[in-house]
VOPAGU-2260 file (C-alpha; in pm, 1 decimal, decimal comma):
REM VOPAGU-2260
SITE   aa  ch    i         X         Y         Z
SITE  UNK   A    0   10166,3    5378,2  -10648,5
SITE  UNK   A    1    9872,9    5551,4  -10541,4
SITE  UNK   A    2    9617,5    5239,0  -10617,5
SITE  UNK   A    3    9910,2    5086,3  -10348,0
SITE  UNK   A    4    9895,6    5373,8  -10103,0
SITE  UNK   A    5    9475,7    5412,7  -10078,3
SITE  UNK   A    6    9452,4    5049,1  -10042,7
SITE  UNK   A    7    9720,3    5036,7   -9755,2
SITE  UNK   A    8    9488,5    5347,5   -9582,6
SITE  UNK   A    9    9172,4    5144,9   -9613,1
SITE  UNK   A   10    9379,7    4841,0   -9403,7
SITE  UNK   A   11    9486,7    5061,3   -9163,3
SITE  UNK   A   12    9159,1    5213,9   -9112,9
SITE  UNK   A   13    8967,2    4891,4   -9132,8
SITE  UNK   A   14    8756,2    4858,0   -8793,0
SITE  UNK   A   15    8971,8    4656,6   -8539,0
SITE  UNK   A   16    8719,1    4534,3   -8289,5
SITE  UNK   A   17    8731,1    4197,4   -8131,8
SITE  UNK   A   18    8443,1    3880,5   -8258,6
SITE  UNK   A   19    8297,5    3574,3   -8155,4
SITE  UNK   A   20    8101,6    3392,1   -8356,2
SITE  UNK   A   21    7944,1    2996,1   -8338,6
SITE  UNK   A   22    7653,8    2860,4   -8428,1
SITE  UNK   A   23    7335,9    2723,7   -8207,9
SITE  UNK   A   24    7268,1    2315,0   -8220,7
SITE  UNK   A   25    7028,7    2097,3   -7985,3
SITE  UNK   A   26    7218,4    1907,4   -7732,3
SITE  UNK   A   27    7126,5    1509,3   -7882,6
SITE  UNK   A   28    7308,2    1284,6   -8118,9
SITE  UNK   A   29    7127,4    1480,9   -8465,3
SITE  UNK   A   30    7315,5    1820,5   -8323,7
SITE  UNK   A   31    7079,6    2020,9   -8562,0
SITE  UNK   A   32    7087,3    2381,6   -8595,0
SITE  UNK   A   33    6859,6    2588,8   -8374,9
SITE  UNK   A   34    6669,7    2841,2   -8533,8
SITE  UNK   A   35    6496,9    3154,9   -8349,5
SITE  UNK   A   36    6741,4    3100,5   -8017,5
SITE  UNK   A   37    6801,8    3399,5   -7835,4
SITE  UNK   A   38    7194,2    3449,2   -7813,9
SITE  UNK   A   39    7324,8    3693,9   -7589,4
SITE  UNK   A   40    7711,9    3829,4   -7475,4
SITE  UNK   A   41    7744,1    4067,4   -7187,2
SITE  UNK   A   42    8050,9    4242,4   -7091,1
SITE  UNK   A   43    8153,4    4075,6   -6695,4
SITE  UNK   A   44    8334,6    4483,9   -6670,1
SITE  UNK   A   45    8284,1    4824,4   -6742,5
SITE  UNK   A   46    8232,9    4732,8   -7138,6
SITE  UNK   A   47    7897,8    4732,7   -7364,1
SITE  UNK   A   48    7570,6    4626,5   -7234,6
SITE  UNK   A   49    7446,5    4315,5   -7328,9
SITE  UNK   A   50    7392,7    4259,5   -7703,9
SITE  UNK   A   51    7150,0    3984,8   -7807,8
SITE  UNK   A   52    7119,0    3817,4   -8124,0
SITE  UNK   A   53    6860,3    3613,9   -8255,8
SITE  UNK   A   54    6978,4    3251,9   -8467,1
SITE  UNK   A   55    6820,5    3193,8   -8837,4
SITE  UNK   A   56    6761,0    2866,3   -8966,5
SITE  UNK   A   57    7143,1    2751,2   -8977,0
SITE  UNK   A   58    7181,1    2828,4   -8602,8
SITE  UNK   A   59    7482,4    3084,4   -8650,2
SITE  UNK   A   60    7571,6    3403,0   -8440,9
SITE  UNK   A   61    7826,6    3633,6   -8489,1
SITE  UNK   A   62    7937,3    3978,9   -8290,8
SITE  UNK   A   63    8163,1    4163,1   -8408,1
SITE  UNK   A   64    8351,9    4481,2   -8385,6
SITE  UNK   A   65    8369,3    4409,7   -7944,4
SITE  UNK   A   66    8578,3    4612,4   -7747,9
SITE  UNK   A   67    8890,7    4411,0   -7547,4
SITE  UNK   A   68    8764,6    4244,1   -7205,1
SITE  UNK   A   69    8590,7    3987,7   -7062,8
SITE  UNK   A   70    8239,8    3857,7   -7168,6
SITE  UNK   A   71    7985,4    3561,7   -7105,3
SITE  UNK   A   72    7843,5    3399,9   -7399,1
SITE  UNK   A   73    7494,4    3211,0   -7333,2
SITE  UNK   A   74    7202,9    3095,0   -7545,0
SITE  UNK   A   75    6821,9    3054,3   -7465,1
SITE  UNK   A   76    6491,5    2922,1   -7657,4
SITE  UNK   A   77    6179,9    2797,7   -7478,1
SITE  UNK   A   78    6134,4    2474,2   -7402,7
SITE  UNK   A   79    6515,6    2398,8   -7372,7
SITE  UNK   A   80    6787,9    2449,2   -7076,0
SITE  UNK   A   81    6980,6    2737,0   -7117,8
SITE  UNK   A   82    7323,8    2696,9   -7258,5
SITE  UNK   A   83    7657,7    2880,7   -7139,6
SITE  UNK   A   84    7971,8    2877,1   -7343,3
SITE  UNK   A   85    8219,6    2624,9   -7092,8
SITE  UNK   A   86    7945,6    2451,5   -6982,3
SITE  UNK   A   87    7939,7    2070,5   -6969,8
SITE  UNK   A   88    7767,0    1770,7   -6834,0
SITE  UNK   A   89    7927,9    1741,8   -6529,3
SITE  UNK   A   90    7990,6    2132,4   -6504,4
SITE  UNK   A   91    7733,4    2389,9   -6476,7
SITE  UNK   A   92    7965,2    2663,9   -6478,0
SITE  UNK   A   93    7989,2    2925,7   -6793,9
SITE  UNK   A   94    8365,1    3010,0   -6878,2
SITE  UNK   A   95    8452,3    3374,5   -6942,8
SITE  UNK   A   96    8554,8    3463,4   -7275,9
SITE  UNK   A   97    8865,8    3700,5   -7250,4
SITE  UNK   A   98    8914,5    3901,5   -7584,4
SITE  UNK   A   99    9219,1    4086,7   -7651,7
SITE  UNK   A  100    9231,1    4411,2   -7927,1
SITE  UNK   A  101    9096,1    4223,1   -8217,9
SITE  UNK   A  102    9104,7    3882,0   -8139,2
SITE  UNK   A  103    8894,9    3671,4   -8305,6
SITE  UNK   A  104    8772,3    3366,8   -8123,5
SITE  UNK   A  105    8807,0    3023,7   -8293,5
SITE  UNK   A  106    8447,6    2975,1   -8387,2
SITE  UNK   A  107    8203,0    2831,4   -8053,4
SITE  UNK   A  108    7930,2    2586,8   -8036,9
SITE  UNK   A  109    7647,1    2626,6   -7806,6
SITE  UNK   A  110    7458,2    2291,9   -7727,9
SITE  UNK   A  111    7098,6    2355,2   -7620,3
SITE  UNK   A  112    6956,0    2062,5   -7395,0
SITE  UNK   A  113    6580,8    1984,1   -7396,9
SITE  UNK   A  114    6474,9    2137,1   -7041,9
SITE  UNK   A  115    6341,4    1945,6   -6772,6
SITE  UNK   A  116    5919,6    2025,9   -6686,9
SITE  UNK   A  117    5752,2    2020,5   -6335,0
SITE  UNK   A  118    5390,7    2006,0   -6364,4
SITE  UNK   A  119    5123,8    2070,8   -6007,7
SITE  UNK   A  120    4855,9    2198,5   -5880,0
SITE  UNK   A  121    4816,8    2469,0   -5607,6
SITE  UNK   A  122    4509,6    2429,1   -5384,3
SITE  UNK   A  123    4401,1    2662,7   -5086,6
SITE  UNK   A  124    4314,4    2478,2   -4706,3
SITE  UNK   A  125    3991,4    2432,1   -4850,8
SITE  UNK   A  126    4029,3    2255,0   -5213,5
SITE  UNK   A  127    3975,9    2587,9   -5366,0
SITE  UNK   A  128    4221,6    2623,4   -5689,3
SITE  UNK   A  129    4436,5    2929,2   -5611,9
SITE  UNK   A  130    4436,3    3106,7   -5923,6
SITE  UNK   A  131    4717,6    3366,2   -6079,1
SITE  UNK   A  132    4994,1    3254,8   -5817,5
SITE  UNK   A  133    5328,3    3274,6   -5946,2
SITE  UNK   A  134    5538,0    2936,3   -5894,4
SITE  UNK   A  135    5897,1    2984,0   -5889,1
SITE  UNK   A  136    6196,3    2713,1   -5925,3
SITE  UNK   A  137    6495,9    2801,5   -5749,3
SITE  UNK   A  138    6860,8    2623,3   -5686,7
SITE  UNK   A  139    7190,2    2671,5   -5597,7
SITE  UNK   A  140    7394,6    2834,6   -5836,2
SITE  UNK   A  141    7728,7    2961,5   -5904,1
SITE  UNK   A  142    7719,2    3325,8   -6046,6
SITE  UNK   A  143    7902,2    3373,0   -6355,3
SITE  UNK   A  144    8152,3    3611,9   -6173,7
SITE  UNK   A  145    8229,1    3541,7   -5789,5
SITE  UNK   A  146    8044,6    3199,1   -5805,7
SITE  UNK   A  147    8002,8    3190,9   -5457,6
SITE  UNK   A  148    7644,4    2927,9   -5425,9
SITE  UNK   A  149    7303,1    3122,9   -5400,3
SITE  UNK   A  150    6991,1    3027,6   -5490,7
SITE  UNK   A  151    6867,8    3135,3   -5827,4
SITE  UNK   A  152    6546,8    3121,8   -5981,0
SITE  UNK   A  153    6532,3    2955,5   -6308,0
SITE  UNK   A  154    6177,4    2890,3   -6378,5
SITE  UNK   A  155    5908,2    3068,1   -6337,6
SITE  UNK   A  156    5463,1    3005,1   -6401,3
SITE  UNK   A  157    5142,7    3109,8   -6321,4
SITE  UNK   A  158    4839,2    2901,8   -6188,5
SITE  UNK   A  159    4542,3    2925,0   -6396,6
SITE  UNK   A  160    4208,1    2881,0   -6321,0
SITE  UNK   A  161    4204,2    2544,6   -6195,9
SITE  UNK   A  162    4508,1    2622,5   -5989,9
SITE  UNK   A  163    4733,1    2401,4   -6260,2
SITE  UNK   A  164    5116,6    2534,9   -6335,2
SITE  UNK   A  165    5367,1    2410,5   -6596,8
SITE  UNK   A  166    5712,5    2504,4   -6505,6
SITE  UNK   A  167    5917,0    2404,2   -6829,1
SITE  UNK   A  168    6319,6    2464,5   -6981,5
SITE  UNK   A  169    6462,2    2375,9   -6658,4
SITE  UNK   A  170    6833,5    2250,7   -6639,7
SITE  UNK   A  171    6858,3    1889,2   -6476,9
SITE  UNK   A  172    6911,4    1969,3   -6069,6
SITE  UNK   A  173    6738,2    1980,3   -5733,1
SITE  UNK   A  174    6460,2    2257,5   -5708,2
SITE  UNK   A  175    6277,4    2440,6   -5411,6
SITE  UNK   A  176    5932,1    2534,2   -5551,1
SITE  UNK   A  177    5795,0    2822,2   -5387,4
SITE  UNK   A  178    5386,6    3001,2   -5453,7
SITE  UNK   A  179    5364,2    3336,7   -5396,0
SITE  UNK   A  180    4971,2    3413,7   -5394,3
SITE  UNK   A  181    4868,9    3731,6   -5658,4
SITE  UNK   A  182    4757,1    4033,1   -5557,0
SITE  UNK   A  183    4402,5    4135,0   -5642,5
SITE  UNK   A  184    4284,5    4501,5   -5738,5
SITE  UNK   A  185    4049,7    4545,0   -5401,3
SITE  UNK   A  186    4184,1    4311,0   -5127,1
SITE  UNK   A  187    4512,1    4199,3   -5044,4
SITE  UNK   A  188    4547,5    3784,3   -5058,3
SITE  UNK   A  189    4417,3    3596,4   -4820,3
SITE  UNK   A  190    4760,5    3356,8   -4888,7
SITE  UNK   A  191    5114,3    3386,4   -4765,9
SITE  UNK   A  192    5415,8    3252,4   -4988,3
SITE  UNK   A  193    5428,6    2878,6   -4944,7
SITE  UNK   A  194    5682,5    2629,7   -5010,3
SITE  UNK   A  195    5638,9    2333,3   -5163,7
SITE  UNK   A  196    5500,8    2087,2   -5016,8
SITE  UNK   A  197    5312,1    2352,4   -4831,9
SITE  UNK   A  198    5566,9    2480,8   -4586,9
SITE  UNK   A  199    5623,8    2884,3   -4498,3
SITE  UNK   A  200    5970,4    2801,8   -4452,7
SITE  UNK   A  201    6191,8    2773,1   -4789,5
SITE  UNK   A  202    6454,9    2582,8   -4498,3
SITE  UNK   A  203    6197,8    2312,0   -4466,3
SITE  UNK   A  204    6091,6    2246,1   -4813,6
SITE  UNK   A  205    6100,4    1933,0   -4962,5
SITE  UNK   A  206    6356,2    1978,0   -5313,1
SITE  UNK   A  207    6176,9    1825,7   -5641,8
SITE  UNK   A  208    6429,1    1639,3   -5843,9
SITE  UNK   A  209    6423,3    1618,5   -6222,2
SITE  UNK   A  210    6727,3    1490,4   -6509,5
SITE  UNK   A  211    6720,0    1634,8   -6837,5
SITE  UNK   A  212    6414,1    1658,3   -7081,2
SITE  UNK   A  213    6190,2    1494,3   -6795,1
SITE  UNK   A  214    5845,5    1562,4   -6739,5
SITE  UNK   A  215    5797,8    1559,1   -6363,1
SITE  UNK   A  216    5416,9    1584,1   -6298,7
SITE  UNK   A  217    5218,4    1562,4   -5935,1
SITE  UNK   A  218    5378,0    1831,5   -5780,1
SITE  UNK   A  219    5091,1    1965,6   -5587,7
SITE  UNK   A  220    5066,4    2131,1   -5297,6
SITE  UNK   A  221    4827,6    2328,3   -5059,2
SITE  UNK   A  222    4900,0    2727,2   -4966,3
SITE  UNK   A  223    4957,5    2842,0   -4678,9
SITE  UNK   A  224    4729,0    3075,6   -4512,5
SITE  UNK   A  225    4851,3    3452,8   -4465,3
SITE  UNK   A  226    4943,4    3491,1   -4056,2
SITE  UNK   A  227    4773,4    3682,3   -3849,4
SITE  UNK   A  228    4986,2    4032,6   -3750,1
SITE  UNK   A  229    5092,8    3948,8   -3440,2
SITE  UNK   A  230    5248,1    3559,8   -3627,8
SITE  UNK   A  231    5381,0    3766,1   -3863,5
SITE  UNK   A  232    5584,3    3975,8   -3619,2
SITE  UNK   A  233    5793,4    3742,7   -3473,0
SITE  UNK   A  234    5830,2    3516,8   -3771,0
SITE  UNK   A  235    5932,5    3730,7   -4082,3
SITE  UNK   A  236    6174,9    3575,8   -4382,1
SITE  UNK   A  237    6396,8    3734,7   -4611,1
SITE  UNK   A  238    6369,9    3729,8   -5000,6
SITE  UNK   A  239    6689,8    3582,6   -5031,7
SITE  UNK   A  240    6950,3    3371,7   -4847,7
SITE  UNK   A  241    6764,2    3369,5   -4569,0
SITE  UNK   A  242    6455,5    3263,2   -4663,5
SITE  UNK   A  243    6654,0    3014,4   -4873,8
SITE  UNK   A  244    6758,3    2833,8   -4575,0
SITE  UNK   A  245    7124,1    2939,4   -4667,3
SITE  UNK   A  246    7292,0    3164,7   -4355,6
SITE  UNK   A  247    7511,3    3412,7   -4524,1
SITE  UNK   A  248    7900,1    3369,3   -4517,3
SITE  UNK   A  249    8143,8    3601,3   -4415,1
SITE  UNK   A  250    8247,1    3708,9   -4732,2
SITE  UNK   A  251    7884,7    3813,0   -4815,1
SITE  UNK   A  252    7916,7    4103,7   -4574,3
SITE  UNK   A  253    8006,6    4477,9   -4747,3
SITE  UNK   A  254    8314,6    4599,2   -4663,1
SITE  UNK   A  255    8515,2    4886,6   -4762,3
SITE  UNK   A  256    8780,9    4833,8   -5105,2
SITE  UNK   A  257    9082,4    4909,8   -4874,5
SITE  UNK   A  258    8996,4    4643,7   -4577,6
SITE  UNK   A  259    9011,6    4364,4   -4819,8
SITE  UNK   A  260    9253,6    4219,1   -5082,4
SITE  UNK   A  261    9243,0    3986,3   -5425,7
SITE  UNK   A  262    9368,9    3716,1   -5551,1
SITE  UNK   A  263    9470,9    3606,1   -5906,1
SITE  UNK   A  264    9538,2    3285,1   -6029,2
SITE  UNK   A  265    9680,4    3167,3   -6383,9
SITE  UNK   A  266    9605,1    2809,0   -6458,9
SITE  UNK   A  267    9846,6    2689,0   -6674,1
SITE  UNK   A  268    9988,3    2312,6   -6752,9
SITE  UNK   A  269   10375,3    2192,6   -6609,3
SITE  UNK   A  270   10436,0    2374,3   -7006,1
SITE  UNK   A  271   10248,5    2684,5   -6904,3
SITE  UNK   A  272    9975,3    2616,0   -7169,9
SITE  UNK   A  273    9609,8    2766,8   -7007,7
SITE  UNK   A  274    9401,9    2533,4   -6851,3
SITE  UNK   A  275    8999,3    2633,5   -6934,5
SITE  UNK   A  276    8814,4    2269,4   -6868,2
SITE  UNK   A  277    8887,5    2310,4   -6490,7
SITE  UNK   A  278    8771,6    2527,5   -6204,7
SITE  UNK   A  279    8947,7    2644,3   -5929,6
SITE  UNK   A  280    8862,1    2649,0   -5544,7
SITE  UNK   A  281    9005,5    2889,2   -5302,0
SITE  UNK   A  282    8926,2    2834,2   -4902,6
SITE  UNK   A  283    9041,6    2948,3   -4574,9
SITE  UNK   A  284    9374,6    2763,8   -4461,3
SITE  UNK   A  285    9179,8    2790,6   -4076,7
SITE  UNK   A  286    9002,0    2471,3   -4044,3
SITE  UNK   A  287    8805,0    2663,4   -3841,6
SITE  UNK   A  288    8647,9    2822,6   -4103,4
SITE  UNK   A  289    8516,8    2501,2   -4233,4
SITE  UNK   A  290    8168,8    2480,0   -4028,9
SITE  UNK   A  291    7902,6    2317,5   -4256,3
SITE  UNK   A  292    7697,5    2622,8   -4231,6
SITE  UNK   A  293    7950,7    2919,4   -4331,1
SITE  UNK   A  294    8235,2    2766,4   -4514,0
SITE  UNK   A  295    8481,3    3039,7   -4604,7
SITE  UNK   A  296    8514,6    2946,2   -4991,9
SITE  UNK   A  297    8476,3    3041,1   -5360,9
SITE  UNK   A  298    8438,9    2826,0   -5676,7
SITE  UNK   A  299    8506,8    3012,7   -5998,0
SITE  UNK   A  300    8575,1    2937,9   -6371,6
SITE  UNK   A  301    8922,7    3036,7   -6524,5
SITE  UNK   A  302    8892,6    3261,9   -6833,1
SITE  UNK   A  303    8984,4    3135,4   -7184,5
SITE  UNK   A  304    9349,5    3271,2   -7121,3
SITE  UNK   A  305    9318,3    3059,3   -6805,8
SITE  UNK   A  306    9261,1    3407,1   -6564,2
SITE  UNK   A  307    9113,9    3372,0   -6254,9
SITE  UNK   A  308    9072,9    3613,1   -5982,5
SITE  UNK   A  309    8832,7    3673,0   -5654,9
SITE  UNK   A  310    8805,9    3986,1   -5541,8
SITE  UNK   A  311    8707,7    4139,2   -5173,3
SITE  UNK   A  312    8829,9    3857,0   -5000,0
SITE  UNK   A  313    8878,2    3915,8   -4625,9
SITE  UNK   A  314    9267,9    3916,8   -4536,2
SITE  UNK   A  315    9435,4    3623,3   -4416,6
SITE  UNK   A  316    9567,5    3259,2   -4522,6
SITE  UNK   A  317    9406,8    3058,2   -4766,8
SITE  UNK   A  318    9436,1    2758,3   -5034,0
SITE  UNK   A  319    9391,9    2734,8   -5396,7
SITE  UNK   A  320    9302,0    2425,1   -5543,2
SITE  UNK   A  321    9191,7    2251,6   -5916,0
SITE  UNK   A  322    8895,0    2099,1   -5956,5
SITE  UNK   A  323    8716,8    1921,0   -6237,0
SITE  UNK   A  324    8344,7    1880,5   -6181,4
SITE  UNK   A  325    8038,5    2129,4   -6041,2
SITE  UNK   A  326    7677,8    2140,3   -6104,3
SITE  UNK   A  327    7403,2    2255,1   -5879,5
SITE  UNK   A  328    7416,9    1988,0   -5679,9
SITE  UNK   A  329    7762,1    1989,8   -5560,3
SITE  UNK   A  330    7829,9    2131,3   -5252,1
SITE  UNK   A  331    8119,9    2307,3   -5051,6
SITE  UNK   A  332    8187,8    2094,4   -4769,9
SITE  UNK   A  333    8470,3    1961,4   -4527,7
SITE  UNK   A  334    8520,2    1686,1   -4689,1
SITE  UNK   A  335    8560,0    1838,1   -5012,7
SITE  UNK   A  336    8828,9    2050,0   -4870,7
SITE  UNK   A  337    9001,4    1773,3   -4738,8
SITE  UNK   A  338    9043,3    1608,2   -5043,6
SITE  UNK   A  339    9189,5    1911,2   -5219,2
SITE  UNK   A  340    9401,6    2037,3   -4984,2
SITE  UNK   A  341    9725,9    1815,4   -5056,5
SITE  UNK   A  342    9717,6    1970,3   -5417,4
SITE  UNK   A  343    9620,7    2300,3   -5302,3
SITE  UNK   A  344    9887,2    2595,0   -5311,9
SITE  UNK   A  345    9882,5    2865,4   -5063,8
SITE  UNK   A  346    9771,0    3228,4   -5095,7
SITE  UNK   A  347    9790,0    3518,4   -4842,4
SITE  UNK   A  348    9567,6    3785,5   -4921,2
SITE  UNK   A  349    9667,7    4176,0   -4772,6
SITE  UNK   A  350    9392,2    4431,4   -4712,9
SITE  UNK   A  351    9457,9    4637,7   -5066,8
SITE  UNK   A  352    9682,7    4419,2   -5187,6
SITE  UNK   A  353    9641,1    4188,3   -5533,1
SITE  UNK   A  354    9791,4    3867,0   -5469,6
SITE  UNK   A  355    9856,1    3659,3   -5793,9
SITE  UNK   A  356    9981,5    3261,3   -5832,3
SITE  UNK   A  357   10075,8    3066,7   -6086,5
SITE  UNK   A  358    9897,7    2733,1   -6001,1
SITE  UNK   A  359   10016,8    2450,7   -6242,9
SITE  UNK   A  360    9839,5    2163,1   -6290,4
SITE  UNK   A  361    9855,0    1797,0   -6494,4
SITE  UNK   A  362   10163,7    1653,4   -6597,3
């Protein structure tokens, strides 16, 4: 009886935190194991920092003992694309894991792709190599949480002393190079931040495409001379959005937690089974709101229960749609809208007020 009683203590104070484990493989028809890949799962709310894990030689990860809530699950190495658990070809979107009190996930594959490489040279108005400039790769992204576009940079090198960069791991997409000159220990550079192919404004760069595992080479470009101070006052760019090219939208603006509302959306099947492989769109009912350049809309991934929810959204009448495909390439735009809005349900969203739908969707 008492053999019976300690072992029934010992269940009942066994540790009942939440896991997700998978293993690590290259994205190609061999699907081997990747050793030495950085895995990493951060909490998307007030849980644990991020806690990183590093693969052995079968490829395998596993956390364990997680607190309840929502998390994003992604896995690095050099010389391949990062992977995001969700992700597909066709989708460049990372689903959020949603963990209940010790759930245990069905065990996850992460498929590393070999990275694209962009290879150049950055020369000064005279010839000269410009050496220790960083060269940056940036692109439209959608942000694991809100997933409203922005540009992100994914790549990153420095020039060395013939002015030569290697920029390598990136994901297949469209990328706005962009030199910004090093600063030396006695004098400030005699170069401003340049665009490629030698423009000071990121708007009027030229993008450099590249597909997956490509080796994109020629990529050179001259840099731009620093303005004098009286060019330099009247003609000053942002870090971000702006100097991007990308005019901010509405919803970008602060405003305060009780002037705006939220919306939640399940994504279930005509059964009311969750619905993970698609994402869903939600967009101001207004066709006014539809100009090219400030399109009132969000594209975000469901959860693994399906969840979905955007929060701070400005009060008023919108749509919520299903859609299957997004990668950096794809774009908001009337047209798109068009399309979805005969399948689109409608949502009204009330200043402090959490609006939720059901949206159903497939046969």
């Amino acid at each position: 009886m008492m053999a019976w009683l300690f072992a029934l203590l010992l269940t009942m104070q066994a540790p009942q935190g939440a896991l997700v484990r998978g293993v690590v493989v290259t994205d190609d028809p061999s699907q081997k194991p990747v050793r030495h890949a950085k895995v990493t799962l951060s909490s998307m709310g007030s849980g644990p920092p991020a806690i990183v894990m590093i693969t052995g030689d079968d490829g395998a990860f596993v956390f364990s003992e997680l607190p309840a809530g929502r998390y994003q699950l992604i896995a690095e190495k050099p010389g391949y694309a990062m992977a995001m658990f969700g992700a597909r070809p066709g989708r460049d979107v990372s689903t959020p894991i949603a963990l209940g009190p010790g759930q245990q996930l069905p065990p996850v594959e992460l498929r590393l792709p070999r990275g694209a490489v962009i290879t150049g040279r950055l020369t000064g108005p005279g010839g000269e190599p410009v050496v220790g400039a960083t060269i940056s790769a940036s692109t439209l992204r959608l942000p694991p949480i809100s997933a409203s576009l922005i540009p992100m940079i994914l790549g990153t090198a420095l020039t060395d002393d013939e002015g030569a960069y290697r920029l390598y791991g990136l994901a297949a997409g469209d990328y706005v190079l962009a030199a910004t000159p090093g600063q030396s220990k006695d004098a400030s550079s005699p170069y401003a931040k340049t665009s490629y192919p030698g423009v000071a404004n990121a708007a009027d760069a030229t993008t450099v495409p590249v597909e997956w595992g490509e080796e994109r080479g020629g990529t050179d470009f001259v840099i731009q001379p620093m303005p004098s101070a009286a060019a330099a006052d009247g003609a000053r760019l942002g870090d971000d959005l702006i100097d991007s090219g990308i005019e901010p939208s509405p919803e970008a603006a602060p405003i305060a937690a009780d002037k705006v509302g939220t919306v939640g959306v399940t994504l279930t099947t005509s059964a009311g089974a969750p619905v993970t492989n698609l994402l869903v769109v939600i967009f101001s009912a207004d066709r006014a709101q539809w100009s090219q350049k400030s399109i009132v809309a969000r594209v975000i991934a469901p959860d693994t229960n399906g969840a979905w929810s955007a929060q701070s959204m400005h009060p008023g009448e919108y749509r919520v749609a299903a859609i299957a495909d997004w990668t950096s390439r794809s774009r908001v735009t009337p047209e798109l809208l068009e399309q979805l809005l005969p399948s689109s349900a409608a949502a009204s969203v009330t200043a402090g007020v959490t609006t939720t739908i059901d949206l159903r969707v497939g046969g």
